[in-house]
N, C-alpha and C positions, 0 to 999 in steps of 0.2 A: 615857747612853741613845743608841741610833742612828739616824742623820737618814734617814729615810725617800728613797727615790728614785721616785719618778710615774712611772707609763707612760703609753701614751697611753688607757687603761681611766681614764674619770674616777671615780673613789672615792681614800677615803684611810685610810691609821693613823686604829688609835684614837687620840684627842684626848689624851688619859691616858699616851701616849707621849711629849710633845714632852721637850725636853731640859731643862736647869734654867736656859736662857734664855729658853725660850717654840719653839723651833724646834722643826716635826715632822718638814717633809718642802722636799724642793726637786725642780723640776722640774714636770713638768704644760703648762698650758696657761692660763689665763685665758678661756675660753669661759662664754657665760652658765650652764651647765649646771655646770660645775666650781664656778663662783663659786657659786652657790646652792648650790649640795650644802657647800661650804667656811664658809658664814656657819649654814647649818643644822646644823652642827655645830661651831660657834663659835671658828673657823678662818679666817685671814684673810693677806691675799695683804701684803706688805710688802719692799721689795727695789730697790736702788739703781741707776743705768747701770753697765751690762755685769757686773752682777750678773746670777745667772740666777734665775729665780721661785722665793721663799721663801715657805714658807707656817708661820702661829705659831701657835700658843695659848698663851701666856702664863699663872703662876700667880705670884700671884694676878690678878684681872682687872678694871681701873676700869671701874664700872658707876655710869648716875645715872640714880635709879628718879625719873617727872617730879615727884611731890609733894613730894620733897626737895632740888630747887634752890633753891640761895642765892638769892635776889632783896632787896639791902640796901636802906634807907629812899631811897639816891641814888639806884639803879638805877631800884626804884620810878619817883621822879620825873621822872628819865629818861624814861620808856618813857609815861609819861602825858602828858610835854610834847608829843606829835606828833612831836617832832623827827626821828625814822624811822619810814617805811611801809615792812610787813613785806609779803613775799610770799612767795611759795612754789612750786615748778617754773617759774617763767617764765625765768629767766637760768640754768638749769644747766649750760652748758659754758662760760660767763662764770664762776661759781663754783667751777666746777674749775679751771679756766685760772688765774685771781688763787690758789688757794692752792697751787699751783705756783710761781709768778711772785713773791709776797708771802718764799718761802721762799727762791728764787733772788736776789732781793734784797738779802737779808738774808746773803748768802752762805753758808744753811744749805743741807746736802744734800736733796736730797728725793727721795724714793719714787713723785713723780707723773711715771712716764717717759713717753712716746706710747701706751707700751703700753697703759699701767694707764688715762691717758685714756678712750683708746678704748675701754678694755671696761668701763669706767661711763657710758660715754655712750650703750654699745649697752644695758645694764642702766634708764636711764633712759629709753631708748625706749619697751621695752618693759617699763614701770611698775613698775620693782621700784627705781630709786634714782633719791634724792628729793635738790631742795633748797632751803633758804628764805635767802632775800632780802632784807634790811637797804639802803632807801635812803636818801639824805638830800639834796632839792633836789631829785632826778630820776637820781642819781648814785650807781651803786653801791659802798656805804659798807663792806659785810661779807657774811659767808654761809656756812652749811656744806653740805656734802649728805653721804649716806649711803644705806646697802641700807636695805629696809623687807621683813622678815618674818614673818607672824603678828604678835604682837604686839611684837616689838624691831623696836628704830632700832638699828643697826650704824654706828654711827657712823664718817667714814674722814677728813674733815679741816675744818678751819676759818679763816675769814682776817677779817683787819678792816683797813679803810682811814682809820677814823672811830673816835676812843675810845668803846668801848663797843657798837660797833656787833655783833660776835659773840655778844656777852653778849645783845642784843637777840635776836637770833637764835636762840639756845640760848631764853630763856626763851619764846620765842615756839613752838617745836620741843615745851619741855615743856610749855604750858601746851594746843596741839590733842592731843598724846598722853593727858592726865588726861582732857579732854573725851571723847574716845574710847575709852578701854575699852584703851590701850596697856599694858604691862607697863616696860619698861626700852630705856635708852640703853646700847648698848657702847662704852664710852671706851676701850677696847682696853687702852694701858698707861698708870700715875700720869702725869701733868701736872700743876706748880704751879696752872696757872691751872684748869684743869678741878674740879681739889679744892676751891680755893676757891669754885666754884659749885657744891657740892655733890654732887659726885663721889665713890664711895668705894670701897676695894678689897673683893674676894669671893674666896674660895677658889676655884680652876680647878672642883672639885667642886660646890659649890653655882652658881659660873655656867651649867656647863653644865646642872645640872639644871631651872634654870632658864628657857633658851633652848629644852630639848627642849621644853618645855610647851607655852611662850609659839608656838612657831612650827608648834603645831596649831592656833591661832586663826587667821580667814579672813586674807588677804593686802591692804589696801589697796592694790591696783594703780592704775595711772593716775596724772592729777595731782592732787597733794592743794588744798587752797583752805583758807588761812590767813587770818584775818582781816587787815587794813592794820596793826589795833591786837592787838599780843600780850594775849593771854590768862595770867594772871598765877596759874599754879596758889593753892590755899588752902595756904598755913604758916605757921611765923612768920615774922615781918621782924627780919632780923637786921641789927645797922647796922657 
């Protein structure tokens, strides 16, 4: 299939083009308007330093609908102990910063260049990306953030400093989504650990038909208000 080249006209390929890695297009821009038009068609920005901007759709595509997270008997007792207050938009450039930093660390590559910073921080300004907050003592412990539109969480990355503290996070993420009337998490591509909390793959075809629906539902702009204490969607408890 052939990678698409951007001009500077924000639109893009059909999704239905990318290649048989997930690639559509390269080149563009990162402006609020590209990004939202890119997530509204379940296309998503991923690309390393002095890489130039790659844009994916991946088939098939990890999705975690909120009624279906893992939440085990520990976890459970975890998250009932108190032991981390959750919150929600107060530290978002602190939570992108640490899952940047978490993976430089680690001396894995990462996709959080200045660039990409910057244009989730301009996206969270103006109420379209979110993130929640795992503390523990006063000390932030974990956190992910992500785009919010219509009803999906686009989810774009995750860090913990504290076992267990992401996991809080996520459940705390699915548990205001059920409350709310959300539709689904985009886990983008498979992760061990995302599967394990309930994670699952979907055809490129069914996600996007999926995504067109859901992001006719109104947009929760602004900042969202998570209770301290995650909300523990209804399943079963798996141990």
């Amino acid at each position: 299939m052939p990678i698409f080249r951007l001009s500077d006209k924000v639109s893009f390929p059909p999704p239905h083009f990318a290649a048989g890695n997930g690639l559509l297009a390269i080149g563009g821009d990162l402006s609020e308007s590209r990004l939202l038009l890119a997530y509204r068609n379940g296309i998503f920005p991923w690309f390393s330093h002095y890489d130039p901007i790659l844009w994916w759709c991946p088939d098939p595509r990890l999705v975690l609908y909120p009624n279906e997270v893992h939440v085990p008997a520990r976890l459970r007792r975890r998250i009932k102990s108190g032991v981390f207050e959750v919150t929600s938009d107060t530290a978002f450039n602190r939570v992108i910063t640490e899952c940047a930093r978490v993976r430089t660390e680690n001396n894995e590559e990462t996709w959080l260049v200045d660039e990409m910073i910057e244009a989730y921080q301009n996206l969270h300004e103006h109420g379209y990306a979110h993130s929640v907050e795992t503390w523990c003592r006063g000390e932030l412990a974990g956190g992910l953030y992500g785009v919010c539109l219509g009803g999906v969480f686009f989810g774009e990355s995750m860090f913990t400093r504290l076992t267990d503290a992401s996991k809080v996070a996520l459940v705390a993420l699915c548990g205001y989504m059920a409350e709310n009337d959300f539709d689904l998490i985009d886990c983008q591509v498979a992760t061990g650990h995302l599967i394990w909390m309930g994670a699952r793959e979907v055809s490129r075809e069914i996600f996007l038909s999926q995504v067109a629906a859901s992001v006719e539902k109104p947009t929760r702009k602004g900042k969202w208000k998570l209770g301290t204490k995650p909300l523990i969607p209804v399943l079963s408890c798996r141990n």
